[in-house]
C-alpha positions in Angstrom: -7.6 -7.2 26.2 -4.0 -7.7 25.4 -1.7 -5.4 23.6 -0.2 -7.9 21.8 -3.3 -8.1 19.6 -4.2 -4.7 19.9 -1.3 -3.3 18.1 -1.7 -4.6 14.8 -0.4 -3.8 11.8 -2.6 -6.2 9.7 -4.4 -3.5 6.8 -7.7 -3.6 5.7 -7.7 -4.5 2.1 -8.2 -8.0 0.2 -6.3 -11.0 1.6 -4.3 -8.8 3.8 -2.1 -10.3 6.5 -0.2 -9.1 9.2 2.8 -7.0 7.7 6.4 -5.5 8.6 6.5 -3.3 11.5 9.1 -1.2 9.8 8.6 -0.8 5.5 10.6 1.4 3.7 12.5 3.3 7.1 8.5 3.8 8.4 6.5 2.1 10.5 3.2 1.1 9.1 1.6 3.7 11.9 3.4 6.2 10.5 2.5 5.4 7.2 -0.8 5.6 8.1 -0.6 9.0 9.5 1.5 10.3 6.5 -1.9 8.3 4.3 -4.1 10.7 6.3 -2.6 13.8 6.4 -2.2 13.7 2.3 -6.1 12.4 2.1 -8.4 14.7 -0.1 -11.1 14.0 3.2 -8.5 15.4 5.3 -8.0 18.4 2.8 -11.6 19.3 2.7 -11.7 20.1 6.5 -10.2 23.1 6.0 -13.5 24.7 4.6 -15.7 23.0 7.2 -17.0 25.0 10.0 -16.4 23.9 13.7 -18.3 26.5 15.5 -18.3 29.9 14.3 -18.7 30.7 10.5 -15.4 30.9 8.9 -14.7 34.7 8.7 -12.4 37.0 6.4 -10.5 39.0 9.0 -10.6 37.0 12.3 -9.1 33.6 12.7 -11.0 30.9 14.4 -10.5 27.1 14.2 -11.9 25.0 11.2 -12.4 21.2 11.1 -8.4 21.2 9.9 -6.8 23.4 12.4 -8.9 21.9 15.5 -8.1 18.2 14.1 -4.5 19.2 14.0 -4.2 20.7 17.5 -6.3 17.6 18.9 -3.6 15.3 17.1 -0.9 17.1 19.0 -2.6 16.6 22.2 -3.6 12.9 21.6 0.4 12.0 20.7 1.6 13.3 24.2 -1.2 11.4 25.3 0.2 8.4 23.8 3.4 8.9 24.4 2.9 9.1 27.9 0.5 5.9 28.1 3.5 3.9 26.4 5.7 4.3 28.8 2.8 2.9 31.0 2.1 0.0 29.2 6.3 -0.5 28.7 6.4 -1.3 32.1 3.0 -3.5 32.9 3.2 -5.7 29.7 5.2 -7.7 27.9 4.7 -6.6 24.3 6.4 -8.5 21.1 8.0 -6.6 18.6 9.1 -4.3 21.8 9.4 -1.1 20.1 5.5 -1.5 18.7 4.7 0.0 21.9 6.6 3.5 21.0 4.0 4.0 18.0 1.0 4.5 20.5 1.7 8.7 20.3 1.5 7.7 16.3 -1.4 5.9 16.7 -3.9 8.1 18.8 -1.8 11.2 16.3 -3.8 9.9 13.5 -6.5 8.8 14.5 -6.8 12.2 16.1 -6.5 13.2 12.4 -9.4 11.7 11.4 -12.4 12.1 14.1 -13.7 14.6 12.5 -13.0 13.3 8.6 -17.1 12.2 8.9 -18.4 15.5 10.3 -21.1 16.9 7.1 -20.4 20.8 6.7 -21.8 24.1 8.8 -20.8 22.5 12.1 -22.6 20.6 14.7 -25.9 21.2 13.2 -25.2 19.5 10.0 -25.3 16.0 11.8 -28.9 17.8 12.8 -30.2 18.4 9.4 -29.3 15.1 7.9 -31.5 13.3 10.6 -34.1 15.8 10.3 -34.4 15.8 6.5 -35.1 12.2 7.1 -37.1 12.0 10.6 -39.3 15.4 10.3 -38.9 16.6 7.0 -39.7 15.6 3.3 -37.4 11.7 3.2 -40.1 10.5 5.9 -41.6 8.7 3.1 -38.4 6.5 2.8 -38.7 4.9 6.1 -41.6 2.1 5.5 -38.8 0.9 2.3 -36.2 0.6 4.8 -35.5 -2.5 7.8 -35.4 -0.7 10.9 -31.9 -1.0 10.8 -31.4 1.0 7.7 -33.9 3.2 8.9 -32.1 3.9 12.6 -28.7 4.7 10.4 -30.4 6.8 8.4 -32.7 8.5 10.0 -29.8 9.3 12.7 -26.9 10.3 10.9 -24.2 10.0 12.8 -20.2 11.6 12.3 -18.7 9.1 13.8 -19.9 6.1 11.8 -19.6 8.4 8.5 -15.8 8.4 9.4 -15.2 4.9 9.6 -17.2 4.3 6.5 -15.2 7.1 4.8 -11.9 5.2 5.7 -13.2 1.8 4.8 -15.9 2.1 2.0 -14.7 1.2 -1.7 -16.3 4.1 -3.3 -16.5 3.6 -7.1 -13.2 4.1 -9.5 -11.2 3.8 -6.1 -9.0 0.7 -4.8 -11.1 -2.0 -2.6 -10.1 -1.4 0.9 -10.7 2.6 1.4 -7.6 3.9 2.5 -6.8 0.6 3.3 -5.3 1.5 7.1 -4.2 -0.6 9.8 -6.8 -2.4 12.0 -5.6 -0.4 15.2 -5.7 3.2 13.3 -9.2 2.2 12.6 -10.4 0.7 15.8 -8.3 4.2 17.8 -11.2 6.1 15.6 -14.6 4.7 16.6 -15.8 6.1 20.4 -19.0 4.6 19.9 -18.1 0.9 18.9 -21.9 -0.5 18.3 -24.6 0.0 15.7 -27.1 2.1 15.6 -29.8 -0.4 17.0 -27.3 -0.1 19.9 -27.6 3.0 20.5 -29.8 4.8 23.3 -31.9 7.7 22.2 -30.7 10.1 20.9 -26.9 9.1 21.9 -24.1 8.4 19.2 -23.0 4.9 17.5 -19.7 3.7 15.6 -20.7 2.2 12.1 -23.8 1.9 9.8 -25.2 -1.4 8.5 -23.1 -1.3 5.4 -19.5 -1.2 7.7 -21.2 -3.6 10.3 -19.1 -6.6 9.2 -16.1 -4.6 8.5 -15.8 -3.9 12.1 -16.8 -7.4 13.7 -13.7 -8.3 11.3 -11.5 -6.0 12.7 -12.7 -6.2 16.2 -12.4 -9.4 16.4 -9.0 -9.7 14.8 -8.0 -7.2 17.5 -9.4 -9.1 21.1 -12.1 -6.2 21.5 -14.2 -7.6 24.0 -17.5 -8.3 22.8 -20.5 -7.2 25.1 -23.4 -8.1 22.4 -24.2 -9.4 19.8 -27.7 -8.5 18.7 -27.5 -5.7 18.5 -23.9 -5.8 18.2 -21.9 -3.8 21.0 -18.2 -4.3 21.9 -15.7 -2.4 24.5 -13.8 0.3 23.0 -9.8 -0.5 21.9 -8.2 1.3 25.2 -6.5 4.1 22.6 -10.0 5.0 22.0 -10.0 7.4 25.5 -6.9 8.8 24.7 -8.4 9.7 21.3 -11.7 11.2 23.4 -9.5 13.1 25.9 -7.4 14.9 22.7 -10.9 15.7 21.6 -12.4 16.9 24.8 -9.3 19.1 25.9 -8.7 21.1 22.7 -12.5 22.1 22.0 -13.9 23.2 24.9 -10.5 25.5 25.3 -10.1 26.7 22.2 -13.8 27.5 21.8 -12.9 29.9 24.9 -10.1 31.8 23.1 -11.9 32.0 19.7 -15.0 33.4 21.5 -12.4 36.2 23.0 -11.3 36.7 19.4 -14.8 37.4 18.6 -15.6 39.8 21.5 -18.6 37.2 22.7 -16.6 36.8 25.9 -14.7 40.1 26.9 -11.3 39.6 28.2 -12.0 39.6 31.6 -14.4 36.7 31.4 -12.1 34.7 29.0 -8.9 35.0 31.8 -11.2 34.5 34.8 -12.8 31.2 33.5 -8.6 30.2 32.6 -7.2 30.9 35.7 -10.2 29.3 37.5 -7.8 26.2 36.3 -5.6 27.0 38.8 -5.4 25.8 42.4 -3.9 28.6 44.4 -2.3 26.2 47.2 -1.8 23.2 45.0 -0.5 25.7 41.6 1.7 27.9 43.8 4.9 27.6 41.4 2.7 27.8 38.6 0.7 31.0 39.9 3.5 33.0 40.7 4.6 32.1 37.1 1.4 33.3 35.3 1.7 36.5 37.3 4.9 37.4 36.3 3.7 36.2 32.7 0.8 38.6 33.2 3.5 41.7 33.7 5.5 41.0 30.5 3.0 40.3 28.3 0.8 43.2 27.5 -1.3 41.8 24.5 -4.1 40.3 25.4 -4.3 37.8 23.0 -0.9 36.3 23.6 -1.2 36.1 27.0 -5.0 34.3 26.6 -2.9 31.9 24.2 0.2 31.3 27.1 -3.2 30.7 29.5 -4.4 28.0 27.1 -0.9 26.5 26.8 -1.2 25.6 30.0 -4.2 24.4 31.0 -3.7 22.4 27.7 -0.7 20.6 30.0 -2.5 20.4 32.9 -5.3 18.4 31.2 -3.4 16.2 29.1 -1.1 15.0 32.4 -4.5 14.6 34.7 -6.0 12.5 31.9 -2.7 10.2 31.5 -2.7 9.5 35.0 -6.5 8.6 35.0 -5.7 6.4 32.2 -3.3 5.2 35.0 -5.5 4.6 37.9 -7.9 3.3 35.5 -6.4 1.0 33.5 -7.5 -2.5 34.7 -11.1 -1.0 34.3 -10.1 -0.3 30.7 -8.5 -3.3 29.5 -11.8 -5.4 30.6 -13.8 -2.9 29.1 -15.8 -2.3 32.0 -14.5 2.0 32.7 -17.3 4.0 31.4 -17.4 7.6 30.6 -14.9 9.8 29.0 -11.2 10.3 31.2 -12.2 14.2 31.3 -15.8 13.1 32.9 -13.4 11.7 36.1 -11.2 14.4 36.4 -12.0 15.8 40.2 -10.7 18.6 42.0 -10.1 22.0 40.7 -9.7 21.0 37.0 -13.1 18.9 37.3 -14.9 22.5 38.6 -13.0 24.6 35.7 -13.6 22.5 33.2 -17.4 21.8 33.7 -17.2 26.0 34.0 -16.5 26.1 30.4 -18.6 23.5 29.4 -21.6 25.7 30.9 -20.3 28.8 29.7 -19.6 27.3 25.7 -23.3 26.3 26.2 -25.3 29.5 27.8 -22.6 32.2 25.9 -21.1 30.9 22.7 -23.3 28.0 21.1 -26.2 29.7 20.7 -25.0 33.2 19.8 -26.1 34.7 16.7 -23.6 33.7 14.2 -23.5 30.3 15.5 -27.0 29.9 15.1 -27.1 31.5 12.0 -24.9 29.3 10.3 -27.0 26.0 11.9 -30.2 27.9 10.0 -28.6 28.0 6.6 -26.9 24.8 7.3 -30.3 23.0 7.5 -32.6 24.5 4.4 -28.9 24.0 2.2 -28.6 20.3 3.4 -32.2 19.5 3.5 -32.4 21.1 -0.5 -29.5 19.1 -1.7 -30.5 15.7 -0.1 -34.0 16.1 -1.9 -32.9 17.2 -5.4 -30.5 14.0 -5.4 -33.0 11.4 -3.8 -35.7 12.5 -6.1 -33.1 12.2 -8.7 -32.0 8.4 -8.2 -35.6 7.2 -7.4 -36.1 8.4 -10.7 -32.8 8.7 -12.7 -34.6 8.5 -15.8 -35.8 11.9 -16.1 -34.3 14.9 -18.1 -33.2 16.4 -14.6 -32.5 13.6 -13.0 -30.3 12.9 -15.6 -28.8 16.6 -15.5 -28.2 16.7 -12.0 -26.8 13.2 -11.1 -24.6 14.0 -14.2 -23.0 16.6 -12.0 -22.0 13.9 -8.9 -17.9 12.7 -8.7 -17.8 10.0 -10.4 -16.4 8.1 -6.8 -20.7 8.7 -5.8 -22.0 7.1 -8.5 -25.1 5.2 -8.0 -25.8 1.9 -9.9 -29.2 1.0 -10.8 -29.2 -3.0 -9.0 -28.0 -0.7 -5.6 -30.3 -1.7 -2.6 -32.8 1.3 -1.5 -30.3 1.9 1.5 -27.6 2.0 -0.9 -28.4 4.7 -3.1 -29.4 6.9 -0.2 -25.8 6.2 1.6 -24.3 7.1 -1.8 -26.2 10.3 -1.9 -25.4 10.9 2.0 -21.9 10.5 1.7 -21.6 13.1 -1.5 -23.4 15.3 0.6 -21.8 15.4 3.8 -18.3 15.1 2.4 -19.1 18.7 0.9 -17.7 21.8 2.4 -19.5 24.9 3.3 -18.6 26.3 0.1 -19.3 24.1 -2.1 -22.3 23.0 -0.7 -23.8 26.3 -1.0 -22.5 27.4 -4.0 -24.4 24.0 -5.4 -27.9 25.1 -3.6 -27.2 27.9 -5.5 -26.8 26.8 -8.4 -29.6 24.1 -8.1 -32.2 27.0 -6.8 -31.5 28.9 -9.8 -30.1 32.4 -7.6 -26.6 31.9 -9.1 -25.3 30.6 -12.9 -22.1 29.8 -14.2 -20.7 32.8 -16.2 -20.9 32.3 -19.9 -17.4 33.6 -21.5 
């Protein structure tokens, strides 16, 4: 793959054409990031769970404030991998290469714009309304493609779609970002057909085009075409890494926060991050840290600051060692996967720990069990509903829908049910439960 066509600042939206680097004292990256950051999407994170339920009087991480922190990761990521690629390639406009922090910033941004509310599990809920529960009857009126992007809902693909997708009442286009924004976004860059059991994919049927178009236009090496498979635009990792770093280690500080992990398990499985031989300088720092600071929770926080560092500049210079493997599109794995040594040990710590100690507590799994009777209830009142719109509730209820997730009656099958999954899982927790209320009949709009 070549930079040259990898950097693009072509948009996607009618007749578009390769545009200005620099419009209006911006570069169209950072136009893009400024697009995103003032998105409604973007917005709506901030009532989205991203582990623990969002509480009154503790402060854990949402969808925004995790997507923010990963953006600031995945710029010093770029930035550092710019200076690498400043002095391997030979890349025309020259100072395109100093975007590449913008880049991976925004589409940092937006890796999570897809994600339905109540966390993990609503990904979970939407595939099992469809695979287990009552939409099984949907699948024999579906292709099996339709059916696989469906019946395995997948954040990732929602995301793209989200950015790409002409929604009614809104301009053609989506947001109408540039080709490389959109191509940083998608890990997973194959179908759904593509995809091995139960593992993730980058775009549903509807945005299958979209992205040969921009893939294409890019140089993304193309691994397959039926079903359609390409190598991921080499930002992609840098994107992954952000992503990687800043959830597993701030899942370990909010879970201090909420007394699942007492303070002595919390600093143990930190300074585990820490080689004493190879760390010396850093070690004798942290100890004299450790003397000054006597609340806990700041000195958990300078912990995490570091390690933060110490992750970001191992997965640079794995991008480093790496990077022939990446521009052919034959590395596989994520850069954290081939960390080694004492951050490799650390971090796969965590990993273990987030899974046996904070992913199935009890509010985490009490949010995933209300997450999937809310999800499954709203996805059937609003099927039923445009399968039969001509009903006195149909009518009633699919009156209540933005007018952006309207459905028309010559829509394809798949269609309507995209229209209805996308109103759904753009929902935050809030809203989506105060509509099951309201649909269930336990709560009424006051009369004044």
């Amino acid at each position: 793959m070549n930079w040259n066509t990898l950097l693009s600042t072509r948009r996607h939206q009618p007749g578009s054409a390769p545009t200005l680097f620099r419009s209006h004292d911006r570069s169209q990256f950072q136009r893009d990031y400024d697009r995103m950051i003032f998105s409604s999407p973007f917005r709506r994170l901030q009532n989205k769970t991203q582990v623990f339920p969002l509480p009154g009087n503790v402060f854990v991480h949402n969808r925004l404030t995790h997507s923010l922190e990963v953006a600031s990761v995945g710029r010093s990521l770029g930035s550092k991998i710019a200076q690498l690629v400043r002095e391997r390639e030979q890349v025309n406009p020259p100072e395109i290469i100093e975007e590449i922090g913008t880049i991976v910033s925004t589409a940092c941004l937006a890796h999570d714009l897809g994600n339905p509310p109540f966390g993990h599990s609503g990904e979970e809920a939407i595939s099992d309304f469809f695979l287990e529960g009552e939409g099984q009857f949907l699948r024999k009126m579906l292709t099996d493609e339709e059916w696989e992007d469906i019946s395995h809902f997948e954040g990732n693909a929602n995301a793209f779609r989200l950015l790409t997708h002409t929604f009614n009442g809104r301009r053609p286009g989506g947001y109408t970002m540039t080709y490389t924004t959109l191509a940083s976004i998608v890990k997973y860059p194959h179908e759904s057909k593509a995809a091995t059991k139960g593992h993730k994919y980058g775009f549903f049927q509807s945005e299958k085009e979209t992205f040969r178009e921009i893939a294409d236009s890019l140089g993304l090496i193309r691994l397959n075409e039926q079903p359609l498979r390409y190598a991921r635009h080499p930002l992609v990792y840098l994107v992954e890494a952000a992503d990687d770093i800043c959830y597993q280690i701030m899942d370990i500080e909010d879970s201090h926060k909420l007394k699942i992990l007492s303070y002595d398990e919390t600093t143990e499985a930190l300074l585990n991050f820490y080689d004493k031989e190879e760390d010396k300088e850093d070690v004798k720092t942290i100890a004299r840290t450790r003397k000054i600071v006597t609340d806990k929770n700041e000195y958990i926080a300078f912990l995490r600051a570091g390690i933060i560092n110490k992750l970001i500049n191992a997965c640079a210079e794995r991008f480093c060692q790496d990077y022939d493997a990446i521009m052919t599109g034959s590395f596989e794995g994520s850069l954290v996967n081939h960390l080694d040594g004492t951050l490799k040990v650390a971090y796969d710590a965590c990993t273990e720990l987030a899974y046996t100690r904070i992913y199935h507590t009890g509010i985490v799994t009490q949010i995933q069990i209300a997450g999937f009777k809310i999800l499954a209830t709203l996805l059937k009142e609003y099927i039923d509903a445009i399968l039969k719109p001509g009903t006195y509730y149909a009518r009633n209820i699919l009156s209540i829908m933005p007018e952006q997730y309207k459905v028309q009656q010559e829509d394809s099958l798949y269609t309507k049910i995209q229209t209805v999954t996308d109103y759904v899982s753009g929902m935050t927790d809030s809203y989506a439960l105060n509509l099951y209320r309201k649909i269930k009949g336990i709560d009424l709009p006051e009369i004044r």
